[in-house]
Residue, then its C-alpha position, 0 to 999 in steps of 0.5 A: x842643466x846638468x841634473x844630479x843627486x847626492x848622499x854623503x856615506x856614514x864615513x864622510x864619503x861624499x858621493x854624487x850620482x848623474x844618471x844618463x840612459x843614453x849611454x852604456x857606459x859610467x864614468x867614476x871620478x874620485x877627487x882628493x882635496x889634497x894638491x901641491x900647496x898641501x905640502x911641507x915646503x922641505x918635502x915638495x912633489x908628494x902629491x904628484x908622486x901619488x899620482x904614480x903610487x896609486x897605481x903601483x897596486x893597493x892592499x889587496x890588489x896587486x895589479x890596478x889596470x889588469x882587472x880593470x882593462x879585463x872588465x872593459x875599462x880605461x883610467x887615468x889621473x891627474x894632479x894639480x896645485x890644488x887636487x888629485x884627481x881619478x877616473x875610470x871609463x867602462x861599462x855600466x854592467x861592469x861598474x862594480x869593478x870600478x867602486x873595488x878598484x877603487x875602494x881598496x886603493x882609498x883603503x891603503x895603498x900597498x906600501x912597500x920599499x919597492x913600490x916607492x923605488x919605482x915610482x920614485x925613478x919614474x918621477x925623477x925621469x919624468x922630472x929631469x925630461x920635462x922640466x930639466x932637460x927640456x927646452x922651456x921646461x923650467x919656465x913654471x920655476x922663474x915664474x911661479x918663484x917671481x909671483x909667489x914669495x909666501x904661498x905655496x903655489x910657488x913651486x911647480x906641481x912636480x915639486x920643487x926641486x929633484x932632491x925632495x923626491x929622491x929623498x922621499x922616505x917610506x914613512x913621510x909617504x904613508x904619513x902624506x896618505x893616511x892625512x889626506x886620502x881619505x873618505x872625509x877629504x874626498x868627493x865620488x862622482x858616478x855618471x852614466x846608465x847607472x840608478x842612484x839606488x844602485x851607487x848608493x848599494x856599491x859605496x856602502x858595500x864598497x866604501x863606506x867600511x874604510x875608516x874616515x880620516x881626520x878632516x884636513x884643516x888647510x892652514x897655509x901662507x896666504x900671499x900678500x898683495x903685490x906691491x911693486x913690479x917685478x922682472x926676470x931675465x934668464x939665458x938659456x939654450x932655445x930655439x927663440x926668445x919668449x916674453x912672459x907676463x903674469x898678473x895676480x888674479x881672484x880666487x876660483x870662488x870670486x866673481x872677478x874670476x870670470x872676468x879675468x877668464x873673459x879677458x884671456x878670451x878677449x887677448x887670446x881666444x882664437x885668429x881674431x882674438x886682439x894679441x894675435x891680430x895685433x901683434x902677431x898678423x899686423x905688427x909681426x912682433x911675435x910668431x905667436x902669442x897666448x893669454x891665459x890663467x891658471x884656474x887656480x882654486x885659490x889667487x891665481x895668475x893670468x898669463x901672457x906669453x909670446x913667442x918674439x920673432x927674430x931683430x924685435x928687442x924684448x923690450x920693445x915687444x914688452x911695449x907692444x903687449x903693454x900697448x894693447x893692455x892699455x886699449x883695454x884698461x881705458x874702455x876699448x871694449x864694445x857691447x858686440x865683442x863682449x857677446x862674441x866672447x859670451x858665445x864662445x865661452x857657452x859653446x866650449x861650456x856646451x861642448x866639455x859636457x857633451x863628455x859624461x867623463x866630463x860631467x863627472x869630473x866637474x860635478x866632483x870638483x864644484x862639490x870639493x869647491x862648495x856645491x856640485x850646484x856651481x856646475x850649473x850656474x857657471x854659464x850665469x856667471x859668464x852671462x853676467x859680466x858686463x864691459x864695466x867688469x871687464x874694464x875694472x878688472x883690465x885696471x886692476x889686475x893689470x896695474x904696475x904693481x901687480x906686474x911680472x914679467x920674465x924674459x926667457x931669452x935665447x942663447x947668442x940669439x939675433x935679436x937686436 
């Protein structure tokens, strides 16, 4: 049980404190609800590009890491379809470093034709290095693109194509800021050897100035059900041929979000999971395979993805994952496996808060999602799947209709 308080400042500003004396460190999470479904379509990638602007040096602050790494402390930040997330790491005598930094970068950033020059070209490099010129790399376009026709989980979170951020105009970036970086559309989490009386002292000094912003209303396209399946093929020059296997999913809030996450650790949670002694140590189909899910906040999709040996056709290694999906949907699940999977779930639970980084970052994100309280009952949620979930999820998720699938084939390959 991860213990906490919360407050919420005059500015919306809410704020959690997860006192822990067993440290001499504090960990400061801010999250901003804002990700890449938050954006114009004809715009995509502003949400990652902040990412890099946020550190490119706020209103009063030129440099961001300098004085934070002369105060002991290391950061950094991510960005998804859904949230941008902050962190820093220092220590706890030192913590008011950490609510400046951050605070003045809440405020405004420092905008500049400059700033955005350089952050635009670190981007751009980082786009044509991952996703252009990587073998692989534009995977997450086919399949985001065959799975999404409405939402706009449908572009990766880099964004969609490289033209949108290298026409990125100072003023559409500062309007993307002062819509959703703000107080009212963010969640403060400090962790650590730190008083709730303390945090409370350092947010209203620090942020509760800052004007609240307009809340964000999320109004976005909803994705209509699949209603017939749907395939892929591409060529490309990489080293082996891969299968991809999405299915659409529940949304985070939902409780058959839990039993899809159950199912990927069924097909895939380790060498005794089933894809891998299947159809990697038993049939030698593929040289690996995974299944995964998106952990999307909204419909997200559950992922199989295997790595195909040379001489196997894709269609018959297609047969093969299709085989053991098909196990599952007609009861082939025992009591026992279900409990291994329960187990290892809760140790991999137990394991992430050992990190007050972690105990940060979650309590921040569950409260942007509802209640920091969900952080707590997320073990309970787990426990409660049962094999008839399991088997009604497997039918549901994995039906026809609901199937995509990408052949992402190597060039003049040798498979039959």
């Amino acid at each position: 049980m991860i213990k906490y308080e919360k407050f919420t400042l005059k500015n919306g500003l809410r704020c959690i404190v997860h006192h822990d004396t067993s440290t001499p460190m504090v960990a400061m999470n801010v999250i901003y609800d804002v990700g890449a479904r938050d954006e114009n379509p004809a715009q995509t990638g502003f949400a990652h590009l902040f990412e890099h602007l946020m550190f490119g040096g706020s209103i009063n602050i030129p440099d961001y890491d300098e004085p934070l790494q002369m105060a002991g402390g290391e950061n950094n930040a991510y960005t998804t379809n859904d949230i941008t997330n902050y962190y820093i790491q220092l220590p706890a005598k030192n913590i008011e470093t950490a609510f400046w930094l951050e605070s003045d970068r809440m405020l405004s950033l420092a905008f500049s034709e400059k700033s955005l020059e350089v952050q635009r070209k670190v981007v751009c490099e980082e786009f044509k290095e991952h996703y252009i010129n990587k073998p692989y790399g534009d995977t997450w376009k086919y399949l985001r693109e065959l799975c999404y026709t409405q939402h706009p989980y449908q572009w990766m979170t880099i964004g969609k194509e490289l033209a949108h951020i290298e026409n990125a105009q100072l003023q559409d970036v500062k309007n993307f800021f002062f819509k959703h970086y703000r107080p009212v559309n963010a969640v403060l989490c400090v962790a650590g050897n730190i008083t709730t009386a303390e945090v409370k002292a350092y947010a209203e000094k620090w942020f509760e100035p800052i004007e609240s912003g307009e809340p964000y209303v999320r109004n976005i396209a909803k994705e209509p059900m699949q209603t017939a399946p749907r395939m892929q093929i591409i060529e490309k020059d990489v080293p082996v041929s891969v299968i991809f296997k999405a299915y659409h999913i529940a949304n985070r809030l939902d409780k058959k979000y839990y039993a899809a996450d159950v199912i990927t650790e069924i097909f895939s949670g380790g060498q005794s999971s089933r894809l891998h002694q299947k159809l990697v140590k038993e049939q030698a189909i593929f040289s690996q395979i995974d299944c995964y899910h998106t952990g999307s906040v909204e419909n997200g999709l559950l992922v199989i993805e295997g790595k195909i040996l040379p001489f196997v056709k894709p269609e018959d290694a297609d047969k093969a994952i299709q085989v053991e999906i098909g196990l599952l949907k007609n009861n082939k699940i025992s009591e026992l496996e279900l409990e291994k999977v329960k187990n290892k779930i809760e140790s991999m639970i137990a394991f992430e808060d050992l990190s007050l980084l972690s105990r940060a970052n979650n309590l921040a994100f569950y409260e942007l999602l509802g209640d920091a309280e969900m952080m707590n009952q997320e073990l309970g949620n787990y426990q409660a799947v049962s094999v008839d979930d399991v088997i009604a999820c497997a039918n549901e998720v994995f039906s026809d209709e609901n199937t995509n699938t990408l052949y992402y084939l190597a060039k003049n390959n040798t498979q039959a």
